[in-house]
HTML snippet that shows the backbone in 3Dmol.js (N, CA, C, O; Angstrom):
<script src="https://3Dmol.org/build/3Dmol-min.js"></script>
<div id="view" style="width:600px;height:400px;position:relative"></div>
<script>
const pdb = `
ATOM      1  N   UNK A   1      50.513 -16.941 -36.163  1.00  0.00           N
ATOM      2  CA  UNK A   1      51.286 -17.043 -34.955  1.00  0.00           C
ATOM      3  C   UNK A   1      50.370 -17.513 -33.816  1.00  0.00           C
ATOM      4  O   UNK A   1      49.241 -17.047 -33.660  1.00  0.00           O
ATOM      5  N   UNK A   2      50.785 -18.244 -33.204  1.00  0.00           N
ATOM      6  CA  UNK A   2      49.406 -19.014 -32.515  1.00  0.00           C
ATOM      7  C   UNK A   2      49.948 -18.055 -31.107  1.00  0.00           C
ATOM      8  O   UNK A   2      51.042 -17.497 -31.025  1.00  0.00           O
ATOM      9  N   UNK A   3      48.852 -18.051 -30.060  1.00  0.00           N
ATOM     10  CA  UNK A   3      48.319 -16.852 -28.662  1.00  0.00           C
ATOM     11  C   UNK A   3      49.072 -18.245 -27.414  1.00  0.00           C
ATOM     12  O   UNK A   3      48.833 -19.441 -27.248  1.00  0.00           O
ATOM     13  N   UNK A   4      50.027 -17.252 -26.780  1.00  0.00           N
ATOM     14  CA  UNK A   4      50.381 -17.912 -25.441  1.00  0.00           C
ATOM     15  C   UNK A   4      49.550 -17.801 -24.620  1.00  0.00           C
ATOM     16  O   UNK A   4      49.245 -16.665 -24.256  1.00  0.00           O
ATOM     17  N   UNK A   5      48.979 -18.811 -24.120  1.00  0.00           N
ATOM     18  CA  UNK A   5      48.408 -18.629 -23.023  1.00  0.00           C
ATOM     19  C   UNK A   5      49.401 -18.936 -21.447  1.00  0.00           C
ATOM     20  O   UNK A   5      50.229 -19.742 -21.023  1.00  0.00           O
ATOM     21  N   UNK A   6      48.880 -18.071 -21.130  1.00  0.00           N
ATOM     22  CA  UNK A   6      49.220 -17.833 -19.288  1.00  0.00           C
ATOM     23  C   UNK A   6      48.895 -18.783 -18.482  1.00  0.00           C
ATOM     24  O   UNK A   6      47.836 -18.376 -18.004  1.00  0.00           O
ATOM     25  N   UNK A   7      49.196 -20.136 -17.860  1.00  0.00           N
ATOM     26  CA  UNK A   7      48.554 -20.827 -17.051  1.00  0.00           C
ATOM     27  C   UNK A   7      49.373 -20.564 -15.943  1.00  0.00           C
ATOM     28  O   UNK A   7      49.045 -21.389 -15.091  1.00  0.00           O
ATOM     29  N   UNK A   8      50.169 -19.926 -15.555  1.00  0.00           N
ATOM     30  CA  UNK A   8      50.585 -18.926 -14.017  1.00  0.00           C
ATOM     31  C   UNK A   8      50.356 -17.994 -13.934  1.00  0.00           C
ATOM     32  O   UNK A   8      50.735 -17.173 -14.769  1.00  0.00           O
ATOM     33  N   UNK A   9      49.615 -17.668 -12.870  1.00  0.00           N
ATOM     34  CA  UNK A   9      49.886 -16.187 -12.501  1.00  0.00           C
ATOM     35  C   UNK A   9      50.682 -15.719 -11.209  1.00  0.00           C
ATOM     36  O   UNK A   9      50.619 -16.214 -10.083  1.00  0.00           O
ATOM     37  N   UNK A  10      51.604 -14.425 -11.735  1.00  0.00           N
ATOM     38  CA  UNK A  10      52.649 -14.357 -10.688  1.00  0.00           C
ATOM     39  C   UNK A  10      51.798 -13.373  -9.245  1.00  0.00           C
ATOM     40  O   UNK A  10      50.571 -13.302  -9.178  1.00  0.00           O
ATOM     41  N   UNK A  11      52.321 -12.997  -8.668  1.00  0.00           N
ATOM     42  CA  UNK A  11      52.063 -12.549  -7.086  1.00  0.00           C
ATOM     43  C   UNK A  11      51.676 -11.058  -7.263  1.00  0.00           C
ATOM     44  O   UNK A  11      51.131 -10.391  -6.383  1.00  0.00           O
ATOM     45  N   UNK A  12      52.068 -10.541  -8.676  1.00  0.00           N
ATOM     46  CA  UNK A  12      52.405  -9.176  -9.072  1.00  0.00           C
ATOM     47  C   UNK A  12      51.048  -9.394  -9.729  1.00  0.00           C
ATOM     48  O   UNK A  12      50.082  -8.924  -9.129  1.00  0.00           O
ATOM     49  N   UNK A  13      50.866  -9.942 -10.704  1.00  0.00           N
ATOM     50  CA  UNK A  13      49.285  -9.960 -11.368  1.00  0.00           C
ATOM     51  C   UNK A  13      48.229  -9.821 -10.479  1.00  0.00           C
ATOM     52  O   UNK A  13      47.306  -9.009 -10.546  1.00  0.00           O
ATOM     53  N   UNK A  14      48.455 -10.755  -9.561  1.00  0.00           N
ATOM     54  CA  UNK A  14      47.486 -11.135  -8.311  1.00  0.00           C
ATOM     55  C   UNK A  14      47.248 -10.315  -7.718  1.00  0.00           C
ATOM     56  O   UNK A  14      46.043 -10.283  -7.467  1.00  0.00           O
ATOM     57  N   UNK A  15      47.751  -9.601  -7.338  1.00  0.00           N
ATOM     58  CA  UNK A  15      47.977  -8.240  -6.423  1.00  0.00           C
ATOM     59  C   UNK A  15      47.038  -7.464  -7.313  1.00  0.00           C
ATOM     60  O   UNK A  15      45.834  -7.287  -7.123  1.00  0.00           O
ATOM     61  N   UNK A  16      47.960  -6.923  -8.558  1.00  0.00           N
ATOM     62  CA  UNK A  16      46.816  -5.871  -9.123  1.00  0.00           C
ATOM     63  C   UNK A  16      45.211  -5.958  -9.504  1.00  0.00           C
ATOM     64  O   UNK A  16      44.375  -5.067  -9.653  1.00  0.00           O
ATOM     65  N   UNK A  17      45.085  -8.007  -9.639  1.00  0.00           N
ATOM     66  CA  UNK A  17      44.007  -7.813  -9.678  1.00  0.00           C
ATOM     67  C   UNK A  17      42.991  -7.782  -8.579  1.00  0.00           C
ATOM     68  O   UNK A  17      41.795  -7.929  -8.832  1.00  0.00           O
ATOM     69  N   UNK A  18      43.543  -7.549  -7.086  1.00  0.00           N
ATOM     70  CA  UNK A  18      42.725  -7.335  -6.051  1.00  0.00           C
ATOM     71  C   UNK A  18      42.935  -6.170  -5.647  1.00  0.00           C
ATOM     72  O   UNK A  18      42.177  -5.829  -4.739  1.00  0.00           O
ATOM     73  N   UNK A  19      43.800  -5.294  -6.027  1.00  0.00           N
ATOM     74  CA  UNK A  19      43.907  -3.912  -6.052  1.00  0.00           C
ATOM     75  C   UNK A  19      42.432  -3.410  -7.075  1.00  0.00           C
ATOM     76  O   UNK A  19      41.480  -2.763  -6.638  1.00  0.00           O
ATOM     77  N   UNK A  20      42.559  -3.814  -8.215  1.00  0.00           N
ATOM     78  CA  UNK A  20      41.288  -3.342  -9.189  1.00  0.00           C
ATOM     79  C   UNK A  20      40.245  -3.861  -8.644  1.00  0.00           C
ATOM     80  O   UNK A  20      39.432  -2.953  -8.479  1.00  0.00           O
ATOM     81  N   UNK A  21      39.760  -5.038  -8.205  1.00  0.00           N
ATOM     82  CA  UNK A  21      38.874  -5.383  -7.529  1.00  0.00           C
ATOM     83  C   UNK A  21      38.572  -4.756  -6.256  1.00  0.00           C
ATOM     84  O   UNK A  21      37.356  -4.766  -6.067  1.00  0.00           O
ATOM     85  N   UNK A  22      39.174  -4.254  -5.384  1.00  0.00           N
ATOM     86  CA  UNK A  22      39.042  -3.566  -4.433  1.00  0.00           C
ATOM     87  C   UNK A  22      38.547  -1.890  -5.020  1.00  0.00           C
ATOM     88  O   UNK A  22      37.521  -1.318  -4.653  1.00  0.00           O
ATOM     89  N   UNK A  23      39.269  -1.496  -5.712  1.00  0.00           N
ATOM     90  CA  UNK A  23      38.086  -0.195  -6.610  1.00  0.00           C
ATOM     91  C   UNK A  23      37.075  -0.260  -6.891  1.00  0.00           C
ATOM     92  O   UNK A  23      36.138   0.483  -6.598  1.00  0.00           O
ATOM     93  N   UNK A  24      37.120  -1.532  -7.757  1.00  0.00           N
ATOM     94  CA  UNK A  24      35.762  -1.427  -8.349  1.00  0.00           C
ATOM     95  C   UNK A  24      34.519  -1.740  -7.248  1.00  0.00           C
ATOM     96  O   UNK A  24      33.344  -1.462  -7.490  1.00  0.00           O
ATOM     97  N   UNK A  25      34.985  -2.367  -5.996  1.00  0.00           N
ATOM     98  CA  UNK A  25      34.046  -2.751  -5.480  1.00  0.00           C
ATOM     99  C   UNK A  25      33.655  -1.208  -4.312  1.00  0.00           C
ATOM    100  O   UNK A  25      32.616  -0.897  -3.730  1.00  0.00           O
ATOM    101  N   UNK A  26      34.853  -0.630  -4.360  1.00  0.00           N
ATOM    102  CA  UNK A  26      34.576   0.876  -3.170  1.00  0.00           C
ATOM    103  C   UNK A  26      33.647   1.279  -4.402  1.00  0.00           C
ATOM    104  O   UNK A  26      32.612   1.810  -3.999  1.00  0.00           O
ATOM    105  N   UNK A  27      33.722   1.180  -5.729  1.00  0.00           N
ATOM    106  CA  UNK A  27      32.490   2.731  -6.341  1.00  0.00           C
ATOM    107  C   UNK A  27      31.379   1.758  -6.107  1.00  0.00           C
ATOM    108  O   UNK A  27      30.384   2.208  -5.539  1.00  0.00           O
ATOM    109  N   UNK A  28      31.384   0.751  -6.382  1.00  0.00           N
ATOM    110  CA  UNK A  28      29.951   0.073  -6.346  1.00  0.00           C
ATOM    111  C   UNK A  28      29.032   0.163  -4.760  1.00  0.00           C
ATOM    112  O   UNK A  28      27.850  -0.067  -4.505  1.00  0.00           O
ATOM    113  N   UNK A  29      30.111   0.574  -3.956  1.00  0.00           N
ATOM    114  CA  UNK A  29      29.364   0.589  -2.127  1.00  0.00           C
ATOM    115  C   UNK A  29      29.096   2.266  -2.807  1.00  0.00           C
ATOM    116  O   UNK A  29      28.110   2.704  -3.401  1.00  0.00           O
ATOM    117  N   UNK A  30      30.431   2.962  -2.431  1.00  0.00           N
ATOM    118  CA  UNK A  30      29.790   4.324  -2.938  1.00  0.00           C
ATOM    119  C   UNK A  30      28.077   4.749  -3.751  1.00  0.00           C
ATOM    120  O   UNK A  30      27.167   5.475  -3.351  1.00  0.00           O
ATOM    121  N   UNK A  31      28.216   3.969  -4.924  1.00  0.00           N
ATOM    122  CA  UNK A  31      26.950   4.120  -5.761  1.00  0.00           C
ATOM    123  C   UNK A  31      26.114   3.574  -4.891  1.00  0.00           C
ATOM    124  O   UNK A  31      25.203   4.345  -4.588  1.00  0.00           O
ATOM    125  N   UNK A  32      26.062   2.238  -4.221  1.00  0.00           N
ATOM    126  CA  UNK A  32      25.059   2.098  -3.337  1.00  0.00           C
ATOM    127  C   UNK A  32      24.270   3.044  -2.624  1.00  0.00           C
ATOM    128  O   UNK A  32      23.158   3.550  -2.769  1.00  0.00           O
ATOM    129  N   UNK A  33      25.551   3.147  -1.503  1.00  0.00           N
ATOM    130  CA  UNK A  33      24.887   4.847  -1.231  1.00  0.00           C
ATOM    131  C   UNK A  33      24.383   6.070  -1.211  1.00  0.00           C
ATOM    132  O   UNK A  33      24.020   6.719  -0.230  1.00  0.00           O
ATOM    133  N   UNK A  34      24.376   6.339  -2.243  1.00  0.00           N
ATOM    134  CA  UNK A  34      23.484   7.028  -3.408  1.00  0.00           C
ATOM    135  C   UNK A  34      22.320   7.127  -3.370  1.00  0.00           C
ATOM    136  O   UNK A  34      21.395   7.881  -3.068  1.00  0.00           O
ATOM    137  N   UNK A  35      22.731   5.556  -4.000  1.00  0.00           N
ATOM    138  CA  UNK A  35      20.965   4.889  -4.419  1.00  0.00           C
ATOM    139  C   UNK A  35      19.925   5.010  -3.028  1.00  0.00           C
ATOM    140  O   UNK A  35      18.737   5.312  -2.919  1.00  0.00           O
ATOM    141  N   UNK A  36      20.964   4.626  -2.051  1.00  0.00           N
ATOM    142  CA  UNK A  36      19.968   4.374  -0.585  1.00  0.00           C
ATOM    143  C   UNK A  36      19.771   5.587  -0.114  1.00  0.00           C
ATOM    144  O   UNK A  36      18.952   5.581   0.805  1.00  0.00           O
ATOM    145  N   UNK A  37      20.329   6.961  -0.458  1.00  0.00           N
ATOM    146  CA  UNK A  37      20.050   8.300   0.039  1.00  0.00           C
ATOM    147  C   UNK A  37      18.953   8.791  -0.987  1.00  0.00           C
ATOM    148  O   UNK A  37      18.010   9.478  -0.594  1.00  0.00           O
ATOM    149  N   UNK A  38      19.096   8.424  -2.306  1.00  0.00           N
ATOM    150  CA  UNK A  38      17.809   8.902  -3.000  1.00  0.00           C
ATOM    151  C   UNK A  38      16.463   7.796  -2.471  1.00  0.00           C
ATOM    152  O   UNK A  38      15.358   8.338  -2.474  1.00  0.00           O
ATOM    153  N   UNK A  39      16.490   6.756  -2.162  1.00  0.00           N
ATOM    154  CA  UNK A  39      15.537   6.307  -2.024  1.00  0.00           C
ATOM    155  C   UNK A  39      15.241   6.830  -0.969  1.00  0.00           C
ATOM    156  O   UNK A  39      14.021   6.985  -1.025  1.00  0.00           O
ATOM    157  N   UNK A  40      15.575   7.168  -0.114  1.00  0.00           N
ATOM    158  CA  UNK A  40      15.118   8.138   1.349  1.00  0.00           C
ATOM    159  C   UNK A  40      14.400   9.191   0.921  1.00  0.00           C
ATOM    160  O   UNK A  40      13.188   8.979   0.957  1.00  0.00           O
ATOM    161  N   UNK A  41      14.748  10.346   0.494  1.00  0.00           N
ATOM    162  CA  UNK A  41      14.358  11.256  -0.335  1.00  0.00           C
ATOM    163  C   UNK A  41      12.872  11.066  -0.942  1.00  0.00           C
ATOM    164  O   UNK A  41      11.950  11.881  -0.947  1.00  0.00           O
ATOM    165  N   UNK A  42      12.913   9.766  -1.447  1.00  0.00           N
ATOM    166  CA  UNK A  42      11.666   9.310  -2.203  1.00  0.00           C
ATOM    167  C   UNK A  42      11.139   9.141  -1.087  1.00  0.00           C
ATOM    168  O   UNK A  42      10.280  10.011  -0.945  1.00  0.00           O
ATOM    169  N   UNK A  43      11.221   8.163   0.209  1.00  0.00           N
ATOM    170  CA  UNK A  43      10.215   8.113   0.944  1.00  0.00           C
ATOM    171  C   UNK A  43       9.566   9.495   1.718  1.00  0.00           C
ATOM    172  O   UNK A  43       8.367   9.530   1.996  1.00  0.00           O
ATOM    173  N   UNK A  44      10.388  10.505   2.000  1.00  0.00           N
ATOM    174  CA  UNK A  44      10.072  11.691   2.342  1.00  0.00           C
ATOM    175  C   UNK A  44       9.167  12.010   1.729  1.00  0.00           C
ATOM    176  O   UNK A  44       8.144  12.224   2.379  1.00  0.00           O
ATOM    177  N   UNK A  45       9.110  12.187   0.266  1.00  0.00           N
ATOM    178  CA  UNK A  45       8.642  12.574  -0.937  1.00  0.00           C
ATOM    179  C   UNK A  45       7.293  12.220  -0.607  1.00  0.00           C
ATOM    180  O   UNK A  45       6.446  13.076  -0.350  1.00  0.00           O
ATOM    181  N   UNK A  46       7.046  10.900  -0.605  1.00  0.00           N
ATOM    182  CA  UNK A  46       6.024   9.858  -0.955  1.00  0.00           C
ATOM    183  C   UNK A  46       5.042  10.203   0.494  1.00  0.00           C
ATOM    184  O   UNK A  46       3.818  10.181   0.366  1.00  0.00           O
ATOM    185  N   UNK A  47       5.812  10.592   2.183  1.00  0.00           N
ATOM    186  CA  UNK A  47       5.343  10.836   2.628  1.00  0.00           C
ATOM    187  C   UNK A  47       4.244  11.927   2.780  1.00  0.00           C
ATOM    188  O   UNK A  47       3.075  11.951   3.164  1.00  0.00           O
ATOM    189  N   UNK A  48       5.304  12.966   2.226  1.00  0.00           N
ATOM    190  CA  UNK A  48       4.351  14.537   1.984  1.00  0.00           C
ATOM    191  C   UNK A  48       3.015  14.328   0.903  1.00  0.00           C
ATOM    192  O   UNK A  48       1.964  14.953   1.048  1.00  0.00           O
ATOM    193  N   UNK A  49       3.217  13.496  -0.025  1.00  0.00           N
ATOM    194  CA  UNK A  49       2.134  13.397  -0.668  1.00  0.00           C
ATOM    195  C   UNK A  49       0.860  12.633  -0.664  1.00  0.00           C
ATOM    196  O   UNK A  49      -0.093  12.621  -1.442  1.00  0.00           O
ATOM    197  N   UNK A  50       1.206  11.795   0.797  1.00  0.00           N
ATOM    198  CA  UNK A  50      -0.214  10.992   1.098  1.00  0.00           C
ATOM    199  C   UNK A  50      -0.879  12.025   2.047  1.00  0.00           C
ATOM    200  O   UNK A  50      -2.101  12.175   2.068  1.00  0.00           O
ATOM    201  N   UNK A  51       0.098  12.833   2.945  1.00  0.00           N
ATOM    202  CA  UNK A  51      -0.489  13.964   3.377  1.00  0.00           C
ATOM    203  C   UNK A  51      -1.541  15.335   3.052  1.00  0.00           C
ATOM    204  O   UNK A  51      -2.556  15.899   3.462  1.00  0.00           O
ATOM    205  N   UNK A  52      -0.417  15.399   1.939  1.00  0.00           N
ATOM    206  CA  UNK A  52      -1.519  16.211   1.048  1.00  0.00           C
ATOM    207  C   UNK A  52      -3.171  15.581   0.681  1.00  0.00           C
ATOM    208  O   UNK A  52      -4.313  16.034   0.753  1.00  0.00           O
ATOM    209  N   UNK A  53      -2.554  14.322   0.268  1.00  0.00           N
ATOM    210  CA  UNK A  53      -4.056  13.803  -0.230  1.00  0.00           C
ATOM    211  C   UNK A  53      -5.418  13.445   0.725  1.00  0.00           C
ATOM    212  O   UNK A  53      -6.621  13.545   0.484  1.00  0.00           O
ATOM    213  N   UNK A  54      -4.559  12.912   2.099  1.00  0.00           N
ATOM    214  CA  UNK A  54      -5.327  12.772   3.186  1.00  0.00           C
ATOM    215  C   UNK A  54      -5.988  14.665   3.494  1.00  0.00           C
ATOM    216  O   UNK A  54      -7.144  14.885   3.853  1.00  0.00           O
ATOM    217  N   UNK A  55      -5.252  15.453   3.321  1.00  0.00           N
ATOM    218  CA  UNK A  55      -5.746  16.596   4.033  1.00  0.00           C
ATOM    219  C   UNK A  55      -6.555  17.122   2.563  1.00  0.00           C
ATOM    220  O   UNK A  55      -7.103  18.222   2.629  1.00  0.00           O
ATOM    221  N   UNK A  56      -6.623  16.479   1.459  1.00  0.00           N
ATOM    222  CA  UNK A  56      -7.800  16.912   0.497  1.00  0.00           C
ATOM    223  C   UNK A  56      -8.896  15.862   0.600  1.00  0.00           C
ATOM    224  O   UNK A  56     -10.022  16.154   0.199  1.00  0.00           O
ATOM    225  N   UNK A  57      -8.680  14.828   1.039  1.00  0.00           N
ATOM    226  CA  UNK A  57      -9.934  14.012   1.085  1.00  0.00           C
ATOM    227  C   UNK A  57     -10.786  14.577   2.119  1.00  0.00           C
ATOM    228  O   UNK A  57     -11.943  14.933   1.895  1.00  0.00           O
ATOM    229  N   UNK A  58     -10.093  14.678   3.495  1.00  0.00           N
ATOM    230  CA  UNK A  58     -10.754  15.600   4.710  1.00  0.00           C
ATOM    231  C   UNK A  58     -11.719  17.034   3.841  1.00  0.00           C
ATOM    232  O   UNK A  58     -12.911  17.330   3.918  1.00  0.00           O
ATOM    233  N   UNK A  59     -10.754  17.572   3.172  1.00  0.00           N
ATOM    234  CA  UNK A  59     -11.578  18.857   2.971  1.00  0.00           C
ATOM    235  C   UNK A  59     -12.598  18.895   1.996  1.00  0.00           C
ATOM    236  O   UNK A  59     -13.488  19.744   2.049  1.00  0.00           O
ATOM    237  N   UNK A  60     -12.505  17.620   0.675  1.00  0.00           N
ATOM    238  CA  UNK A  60     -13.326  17.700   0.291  1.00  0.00           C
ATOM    239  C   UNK A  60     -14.798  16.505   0.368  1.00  0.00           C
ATOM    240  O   UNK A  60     -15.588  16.161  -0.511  1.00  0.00           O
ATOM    241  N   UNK A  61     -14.699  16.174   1.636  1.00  0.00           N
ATOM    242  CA  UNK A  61     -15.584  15.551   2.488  1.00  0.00           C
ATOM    243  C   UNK A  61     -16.278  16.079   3.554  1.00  0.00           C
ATOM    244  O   UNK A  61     -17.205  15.548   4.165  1.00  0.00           O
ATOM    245  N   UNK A  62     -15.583  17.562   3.809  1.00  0.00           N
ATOM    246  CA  UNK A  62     -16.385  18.357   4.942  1.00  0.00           C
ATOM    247  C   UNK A  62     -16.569  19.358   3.792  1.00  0.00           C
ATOM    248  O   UNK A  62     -16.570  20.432   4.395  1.00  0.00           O
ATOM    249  N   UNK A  63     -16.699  19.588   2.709  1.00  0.00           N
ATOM    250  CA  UNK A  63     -17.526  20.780   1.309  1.00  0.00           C
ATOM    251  C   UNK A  63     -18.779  20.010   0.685  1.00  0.00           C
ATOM    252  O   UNK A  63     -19.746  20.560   0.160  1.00  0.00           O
ATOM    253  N   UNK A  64     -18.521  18.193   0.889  1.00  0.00           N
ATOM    254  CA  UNK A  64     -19.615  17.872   0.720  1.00  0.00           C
ATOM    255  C   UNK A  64     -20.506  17.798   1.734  1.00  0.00           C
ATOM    256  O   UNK A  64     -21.711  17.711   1.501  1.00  0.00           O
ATOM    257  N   UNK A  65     -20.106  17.819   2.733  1.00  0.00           N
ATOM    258  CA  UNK A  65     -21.121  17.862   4.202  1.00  0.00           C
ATOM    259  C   UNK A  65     -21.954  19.303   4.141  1.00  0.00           C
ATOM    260  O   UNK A  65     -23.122  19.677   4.245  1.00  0.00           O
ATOM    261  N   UNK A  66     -20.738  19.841   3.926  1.00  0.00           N
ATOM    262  CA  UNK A  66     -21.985  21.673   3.719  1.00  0.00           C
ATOM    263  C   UNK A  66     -22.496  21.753   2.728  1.00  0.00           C
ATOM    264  O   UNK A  66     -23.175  22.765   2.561  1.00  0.00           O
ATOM    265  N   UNK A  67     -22.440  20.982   1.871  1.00  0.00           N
ATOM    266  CA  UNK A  67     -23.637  20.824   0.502  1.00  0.00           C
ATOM    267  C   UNK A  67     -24.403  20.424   0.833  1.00  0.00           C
ATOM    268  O   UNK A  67     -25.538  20.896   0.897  1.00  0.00           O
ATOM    269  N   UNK A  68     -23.909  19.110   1.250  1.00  0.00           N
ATOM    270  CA  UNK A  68     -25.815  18.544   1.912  1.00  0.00           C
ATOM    271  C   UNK A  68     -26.320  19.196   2.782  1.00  0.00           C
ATOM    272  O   UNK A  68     -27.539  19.359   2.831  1.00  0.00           O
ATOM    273  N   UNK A  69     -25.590  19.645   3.548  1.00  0.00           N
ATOM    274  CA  UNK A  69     -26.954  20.561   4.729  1.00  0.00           C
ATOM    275  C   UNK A  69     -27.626  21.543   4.036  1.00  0.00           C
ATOM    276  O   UNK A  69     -28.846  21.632   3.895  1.00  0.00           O
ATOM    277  N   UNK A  70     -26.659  22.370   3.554  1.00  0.00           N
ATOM    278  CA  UNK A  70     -27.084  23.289   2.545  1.00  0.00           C
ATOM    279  C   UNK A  70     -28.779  23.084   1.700  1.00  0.00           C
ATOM    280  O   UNK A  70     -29.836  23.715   1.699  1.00  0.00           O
ATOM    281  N   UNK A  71     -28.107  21.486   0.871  1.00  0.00           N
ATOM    282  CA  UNK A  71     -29.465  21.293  -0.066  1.00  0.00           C
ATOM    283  C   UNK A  71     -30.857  20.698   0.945  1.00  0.00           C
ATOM    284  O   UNK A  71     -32.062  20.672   0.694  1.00  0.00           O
ATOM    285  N   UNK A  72     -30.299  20.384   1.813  1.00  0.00           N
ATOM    286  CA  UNK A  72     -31.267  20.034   2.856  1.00  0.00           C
ATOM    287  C   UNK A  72     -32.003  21.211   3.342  1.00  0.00           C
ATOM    288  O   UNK A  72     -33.216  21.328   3.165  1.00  0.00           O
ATOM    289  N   UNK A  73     -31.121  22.281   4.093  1.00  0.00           N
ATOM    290  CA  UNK A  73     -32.460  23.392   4.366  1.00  0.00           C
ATOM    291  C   UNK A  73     -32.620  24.027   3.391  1.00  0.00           C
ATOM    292  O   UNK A  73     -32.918  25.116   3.882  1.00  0.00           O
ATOM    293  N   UNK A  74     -32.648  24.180   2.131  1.00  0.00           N
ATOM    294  CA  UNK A  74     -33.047  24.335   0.470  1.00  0.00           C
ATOM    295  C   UNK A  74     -34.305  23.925   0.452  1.00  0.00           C
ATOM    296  O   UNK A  74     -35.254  24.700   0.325  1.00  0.00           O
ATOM    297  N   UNK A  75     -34.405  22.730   0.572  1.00  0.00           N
ATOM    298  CA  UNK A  75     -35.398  21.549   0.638  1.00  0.00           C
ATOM    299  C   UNK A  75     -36.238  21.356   1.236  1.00  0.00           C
ATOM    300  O   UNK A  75     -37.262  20.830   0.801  1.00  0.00           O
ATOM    301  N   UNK A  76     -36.035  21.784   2.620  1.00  0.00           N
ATOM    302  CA  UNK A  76     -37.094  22.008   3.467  1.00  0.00           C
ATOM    303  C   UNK A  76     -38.272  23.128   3.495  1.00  0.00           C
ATOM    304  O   UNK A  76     -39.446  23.155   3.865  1.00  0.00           O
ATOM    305  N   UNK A  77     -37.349  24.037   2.911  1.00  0.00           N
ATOM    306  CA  UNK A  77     -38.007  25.886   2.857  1.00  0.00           C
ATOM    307  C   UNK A  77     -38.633  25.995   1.530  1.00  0.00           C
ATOM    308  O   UNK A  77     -39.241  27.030   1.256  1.00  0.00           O
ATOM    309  N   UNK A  78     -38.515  24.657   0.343  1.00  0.00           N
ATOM    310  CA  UNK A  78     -39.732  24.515  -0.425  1.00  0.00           C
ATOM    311  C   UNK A  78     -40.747  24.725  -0.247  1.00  0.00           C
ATOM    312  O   UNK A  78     -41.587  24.492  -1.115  1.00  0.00           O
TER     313      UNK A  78
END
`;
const viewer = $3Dmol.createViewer("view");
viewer.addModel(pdb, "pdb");
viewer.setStyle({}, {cartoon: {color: "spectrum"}});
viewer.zoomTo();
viewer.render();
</script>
C-alpha cells in the first residue's frame, strides 16, 4: 500500500506545531536557567577556594620565614 504524503498543512497542524514548539522551547530557557544558577554556584565555589589557597600560601610562607630565622640563630650560636 504505498504512504500518502501530506503536501498541505492545515491552520490546525500549524498551530499545534507552534504550540509544541513554544514548550519545548519554555523547558529549554527553563533548563538554561539552571545551568546559569549552577554555574554561579561554581563561581562562588571556585572563589572560596583560591581563598583558601591564597591564605595557605601566606601561612606557609610566614612558617618558612620562622624556619629560617630559627636555623639562622641555630647557626650563629654554633
Amino acid at each position: 500500500m504505498p504512504t500518502v504524503v501530506r503536501e498541505a498543512w492545515t491552520d490546525e497542524r500549524l498551530d499545534d506545531l507552534a504550540n509544541r514548539m513554544d514548550e519545548n522551547f519554555r523547558e529549554v530557557r527553563a533548563d538554561l536557567r539552571q545551568v546559569r544558577g549552577e554555574m554561579a554556584r561554581q563561581k562562588d565555589i571556585d572563589a572560596r577556594f583560591d581563598a583558601v589557597i591564597r591564605t595557605m600560601q601566606i601561612g606557609f610562607s610566614l612558617i618558612g620565614a620562622v624556619l629560617a630565622a630559627l636555623l639562622a640563630l641555630v647557626g650563629t650560636r654554633l
